[in-house]
DRENPADREN-871134 format. One record per residue: z, y, x of N, C-alpha, C, O, CB in turn; residue number from 1. Coordinates in Angstrom, 2 decimals, m for minus. Atoms other than C-alpha are relative to their C-alpha. Last residue first. Glycine has a CB too. Layout:
N
     n.z     n.y     n.x    ca.z    ca.y    ca.x     c.z     c.y     c.x     o.z     o.y     o.x    cb.z    cb.y    cb.x seq
       Z       Y       X       Z       Y       X       Z       Y       X       Z       Y       X       Z       Y       X NUM
...
//
This chain:
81
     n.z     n.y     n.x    ca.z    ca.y    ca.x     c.z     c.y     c.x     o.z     o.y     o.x    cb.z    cb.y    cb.x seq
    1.24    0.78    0.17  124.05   34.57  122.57   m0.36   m0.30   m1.29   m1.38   m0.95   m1.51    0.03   m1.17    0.66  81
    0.93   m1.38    1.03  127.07   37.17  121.84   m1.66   m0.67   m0.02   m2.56   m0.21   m0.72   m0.05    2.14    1.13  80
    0.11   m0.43    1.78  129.27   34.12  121.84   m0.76    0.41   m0.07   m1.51    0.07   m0.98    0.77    0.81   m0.82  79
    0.25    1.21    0.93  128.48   33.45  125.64   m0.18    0.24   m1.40   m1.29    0.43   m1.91    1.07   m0.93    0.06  78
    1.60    0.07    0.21  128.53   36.49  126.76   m0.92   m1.27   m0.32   m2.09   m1.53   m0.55   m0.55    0.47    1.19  77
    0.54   m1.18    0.68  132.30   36.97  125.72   m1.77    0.05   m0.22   m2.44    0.35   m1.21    0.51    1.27    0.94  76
   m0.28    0.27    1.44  132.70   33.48  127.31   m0.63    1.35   m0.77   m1.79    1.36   m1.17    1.74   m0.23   m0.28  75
    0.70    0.41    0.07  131.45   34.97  130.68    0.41   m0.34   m1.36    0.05    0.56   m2.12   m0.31   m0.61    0.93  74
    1.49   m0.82    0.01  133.47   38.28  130.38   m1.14   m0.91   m0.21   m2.09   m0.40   m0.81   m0.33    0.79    1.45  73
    0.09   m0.49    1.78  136.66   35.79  129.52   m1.52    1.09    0.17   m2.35    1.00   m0.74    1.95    1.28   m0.72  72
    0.39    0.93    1.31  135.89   33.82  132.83   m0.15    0.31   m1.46   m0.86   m0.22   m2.32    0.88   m0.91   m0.10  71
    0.68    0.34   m0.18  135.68   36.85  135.04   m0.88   m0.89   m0.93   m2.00   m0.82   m1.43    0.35   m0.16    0.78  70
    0.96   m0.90    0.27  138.84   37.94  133.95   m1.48   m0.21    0.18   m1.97    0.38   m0.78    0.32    0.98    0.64  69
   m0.43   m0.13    1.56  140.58   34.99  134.47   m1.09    0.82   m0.97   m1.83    0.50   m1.90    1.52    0.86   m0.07  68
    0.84    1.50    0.06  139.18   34.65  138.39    0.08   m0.07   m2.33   m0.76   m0.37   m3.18    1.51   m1.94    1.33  67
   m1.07    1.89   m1.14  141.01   38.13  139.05   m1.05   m0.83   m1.00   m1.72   m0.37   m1.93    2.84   m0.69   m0.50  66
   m1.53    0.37   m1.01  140.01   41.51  138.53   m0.40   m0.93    0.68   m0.83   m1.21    1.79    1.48   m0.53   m0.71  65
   m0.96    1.70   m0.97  136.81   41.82  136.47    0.30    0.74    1.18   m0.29    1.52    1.93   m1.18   m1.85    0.62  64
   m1.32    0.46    0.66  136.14   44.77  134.18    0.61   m1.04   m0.07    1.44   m1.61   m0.78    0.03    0.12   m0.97  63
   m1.09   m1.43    0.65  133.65   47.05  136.03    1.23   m0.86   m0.55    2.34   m0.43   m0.26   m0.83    1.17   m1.64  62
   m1.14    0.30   m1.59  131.82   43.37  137.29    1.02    1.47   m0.29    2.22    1.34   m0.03   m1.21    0.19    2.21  61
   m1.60    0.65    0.05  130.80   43.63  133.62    0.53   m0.35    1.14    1.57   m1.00    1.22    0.18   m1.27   m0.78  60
   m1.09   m0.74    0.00  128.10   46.64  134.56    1.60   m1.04   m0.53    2.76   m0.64   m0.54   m0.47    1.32   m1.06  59
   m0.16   m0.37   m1.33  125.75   44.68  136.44    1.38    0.51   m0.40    2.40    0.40    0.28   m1.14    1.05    0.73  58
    0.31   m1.34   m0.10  124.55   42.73  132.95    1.00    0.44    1.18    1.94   m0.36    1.29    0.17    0.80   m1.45  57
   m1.74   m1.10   m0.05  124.92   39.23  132.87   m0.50    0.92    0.38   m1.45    0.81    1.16    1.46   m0.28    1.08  56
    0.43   m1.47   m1.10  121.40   37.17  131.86    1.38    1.38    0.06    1.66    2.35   m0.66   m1.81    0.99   m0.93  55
   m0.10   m1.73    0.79  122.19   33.76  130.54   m0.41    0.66    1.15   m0.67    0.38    2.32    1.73    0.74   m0.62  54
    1.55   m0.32    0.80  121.44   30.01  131.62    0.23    0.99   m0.78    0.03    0.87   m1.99   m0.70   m1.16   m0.98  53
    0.00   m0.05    2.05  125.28   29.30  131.93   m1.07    0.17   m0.54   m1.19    0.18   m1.76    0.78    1.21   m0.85  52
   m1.28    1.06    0.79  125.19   28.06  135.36   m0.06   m0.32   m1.32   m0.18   m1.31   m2.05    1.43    0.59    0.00  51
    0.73    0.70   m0.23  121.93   30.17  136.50    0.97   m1.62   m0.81    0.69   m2.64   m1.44   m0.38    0.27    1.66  50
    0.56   m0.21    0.59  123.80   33.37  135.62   m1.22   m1.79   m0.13   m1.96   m1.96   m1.10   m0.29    1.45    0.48  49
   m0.60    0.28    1.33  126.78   32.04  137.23   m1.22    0.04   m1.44   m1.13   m0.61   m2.47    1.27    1.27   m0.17  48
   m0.45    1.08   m0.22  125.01   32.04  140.49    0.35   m0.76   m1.53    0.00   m1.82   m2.04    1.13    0.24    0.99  47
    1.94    0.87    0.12  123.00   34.97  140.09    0.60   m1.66    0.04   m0.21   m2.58   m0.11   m1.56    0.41    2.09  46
    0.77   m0.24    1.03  126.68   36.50  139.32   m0.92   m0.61   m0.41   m1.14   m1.05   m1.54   m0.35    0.84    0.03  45
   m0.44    1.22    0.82  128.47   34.72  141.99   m0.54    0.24   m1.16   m0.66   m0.73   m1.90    1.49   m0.26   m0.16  44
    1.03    1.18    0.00  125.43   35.87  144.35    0.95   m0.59   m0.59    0.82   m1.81   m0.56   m0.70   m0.71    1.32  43
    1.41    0.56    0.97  126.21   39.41  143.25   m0.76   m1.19    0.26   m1.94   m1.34   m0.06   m1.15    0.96    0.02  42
   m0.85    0.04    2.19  130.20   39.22  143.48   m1.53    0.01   m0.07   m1.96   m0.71   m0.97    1.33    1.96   m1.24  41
   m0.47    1.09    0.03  129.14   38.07  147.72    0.16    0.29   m1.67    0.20   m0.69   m2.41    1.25   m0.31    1.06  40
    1.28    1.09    0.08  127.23   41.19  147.91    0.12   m1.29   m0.24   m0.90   m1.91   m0.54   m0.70   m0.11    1.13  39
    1.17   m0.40    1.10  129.80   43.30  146.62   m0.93   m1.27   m0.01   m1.23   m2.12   m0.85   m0.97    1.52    0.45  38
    0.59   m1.95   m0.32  132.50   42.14  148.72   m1.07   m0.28   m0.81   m1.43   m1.39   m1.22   m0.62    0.78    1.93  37
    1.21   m0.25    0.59  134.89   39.10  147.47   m0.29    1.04    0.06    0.34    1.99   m0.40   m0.16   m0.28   m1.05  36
    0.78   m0.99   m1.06  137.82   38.70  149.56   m1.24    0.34   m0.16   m1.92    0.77    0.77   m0.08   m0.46    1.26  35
    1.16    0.50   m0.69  139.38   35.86  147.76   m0.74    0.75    0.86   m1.36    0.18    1.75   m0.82   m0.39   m0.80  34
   m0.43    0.91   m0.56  142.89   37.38  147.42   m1.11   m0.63    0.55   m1.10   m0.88    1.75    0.76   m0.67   m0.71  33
   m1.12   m0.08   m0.72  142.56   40.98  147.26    0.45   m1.48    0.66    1.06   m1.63    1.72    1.05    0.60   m0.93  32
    0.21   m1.09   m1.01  138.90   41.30  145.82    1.13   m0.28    1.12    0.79   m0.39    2.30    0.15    1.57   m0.72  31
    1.41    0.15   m0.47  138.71   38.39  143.60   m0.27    0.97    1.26   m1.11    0.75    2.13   m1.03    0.36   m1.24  30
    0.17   m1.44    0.08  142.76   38.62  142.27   m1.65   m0.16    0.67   m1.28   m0.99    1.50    1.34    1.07    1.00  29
    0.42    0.06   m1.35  143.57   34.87  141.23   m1.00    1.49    0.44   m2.12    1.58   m0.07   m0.90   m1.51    0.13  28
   m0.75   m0.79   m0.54  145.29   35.00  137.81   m0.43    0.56    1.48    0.11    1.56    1.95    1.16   m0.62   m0.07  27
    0.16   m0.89    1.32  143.19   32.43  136.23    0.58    1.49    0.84   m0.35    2.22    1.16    1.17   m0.68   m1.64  26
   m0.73   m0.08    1.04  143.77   30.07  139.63   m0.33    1.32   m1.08   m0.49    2.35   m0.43    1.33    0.00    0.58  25
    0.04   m1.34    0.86  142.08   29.49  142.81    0.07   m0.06   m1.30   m0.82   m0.74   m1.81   m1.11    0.73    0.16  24
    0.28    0.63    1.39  143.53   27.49  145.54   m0.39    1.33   m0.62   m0.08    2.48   m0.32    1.35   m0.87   m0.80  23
   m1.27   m0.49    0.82  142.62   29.22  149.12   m0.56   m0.60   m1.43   m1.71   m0.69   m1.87    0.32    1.93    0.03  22
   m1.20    0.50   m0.38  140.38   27.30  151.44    1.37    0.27   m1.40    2.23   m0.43   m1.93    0.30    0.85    1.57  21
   m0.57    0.08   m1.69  138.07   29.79  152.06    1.23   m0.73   m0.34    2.33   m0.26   m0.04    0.40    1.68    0.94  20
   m1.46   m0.20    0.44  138.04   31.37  148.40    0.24   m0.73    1.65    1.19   m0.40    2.36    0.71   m0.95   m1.80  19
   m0.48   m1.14   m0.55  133.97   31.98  148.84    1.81    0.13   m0.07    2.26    1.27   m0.20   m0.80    1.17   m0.83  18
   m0.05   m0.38   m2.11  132.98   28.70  148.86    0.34    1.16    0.11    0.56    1.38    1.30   m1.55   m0.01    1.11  17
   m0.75    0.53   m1.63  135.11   27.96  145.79   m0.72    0.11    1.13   m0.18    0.00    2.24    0.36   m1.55    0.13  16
   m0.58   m1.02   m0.90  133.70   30.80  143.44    0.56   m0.69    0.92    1.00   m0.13    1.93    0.94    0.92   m0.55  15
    1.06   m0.81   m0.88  131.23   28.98  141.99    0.44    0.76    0.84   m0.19    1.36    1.71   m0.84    0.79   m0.63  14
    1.07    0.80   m1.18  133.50   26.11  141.67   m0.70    0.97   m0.08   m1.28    0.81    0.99   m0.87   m1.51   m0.21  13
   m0.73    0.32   m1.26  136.60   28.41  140.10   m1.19   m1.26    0.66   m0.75   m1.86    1.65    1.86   m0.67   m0.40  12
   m0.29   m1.18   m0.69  133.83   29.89  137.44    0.66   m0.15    1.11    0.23    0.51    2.05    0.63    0.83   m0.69  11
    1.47   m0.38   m0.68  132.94   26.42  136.06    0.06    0.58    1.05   m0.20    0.10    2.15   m0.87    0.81   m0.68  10
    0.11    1.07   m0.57  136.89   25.43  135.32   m1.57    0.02    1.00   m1.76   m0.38    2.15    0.17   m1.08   m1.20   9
   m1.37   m0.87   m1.10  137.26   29.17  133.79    0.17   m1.27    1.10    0.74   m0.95    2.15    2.07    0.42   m1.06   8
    0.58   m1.11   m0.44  133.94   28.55  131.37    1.37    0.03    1.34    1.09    0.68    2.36   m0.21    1.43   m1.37   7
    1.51    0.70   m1.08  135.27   24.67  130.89   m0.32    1.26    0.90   m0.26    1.18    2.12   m1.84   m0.47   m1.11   6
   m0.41    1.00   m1.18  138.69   26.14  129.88   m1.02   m0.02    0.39   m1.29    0.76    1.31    0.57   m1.36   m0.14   5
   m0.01   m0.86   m0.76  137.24   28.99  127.76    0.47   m1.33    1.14   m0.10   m1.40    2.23    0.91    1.40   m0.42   4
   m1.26   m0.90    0.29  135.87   26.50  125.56    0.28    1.07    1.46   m0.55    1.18    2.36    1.51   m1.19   m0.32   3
   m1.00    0.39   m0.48  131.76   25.53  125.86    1.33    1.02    0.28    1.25    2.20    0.62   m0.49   m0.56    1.00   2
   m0.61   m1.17   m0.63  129.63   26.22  123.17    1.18   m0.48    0.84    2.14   m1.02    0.29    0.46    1.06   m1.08   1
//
């Protein structure tokens, strides 16, 4: 099972082509700072989904923010494997 580090270390490379440059950090807002539009959050999904070899459900983009958030929703679906 990998710690939340790895999961939050993963998550900032699927999300570096879409950060353009900009560092991205736990705290890092997805909408405001990276500029992530829908269609771009569902190829980090299919992206992530392919990462961790799981199946993320549509509705945890509802309770990601920032890069942090993201990572604790994947952990979360981690365990529940």
């Amino acid at each position: 099972m990998p710690t939340y580090r790895d999961i939050l270390t993963q998550t900032c490379e699927l999300l570096e082509p879409y950060a353009k440059g900009r560092a991205l950090e736990e705290g890092t807002d997805l909408l405001n700072h990276v500029g992530l539009d829908s269609i771009q959050a569902m190829e980090v999904l299919l992206a992530a989904e392919g990462r961790f070899d799981m199946s993320i459900p549509l509705n945890v983009l509802a309770e990601v923010r920032t890069v942090g958030d993201l990572a604790q929703q994947l952990q979360h679906l981690l365990e529940r494997r």
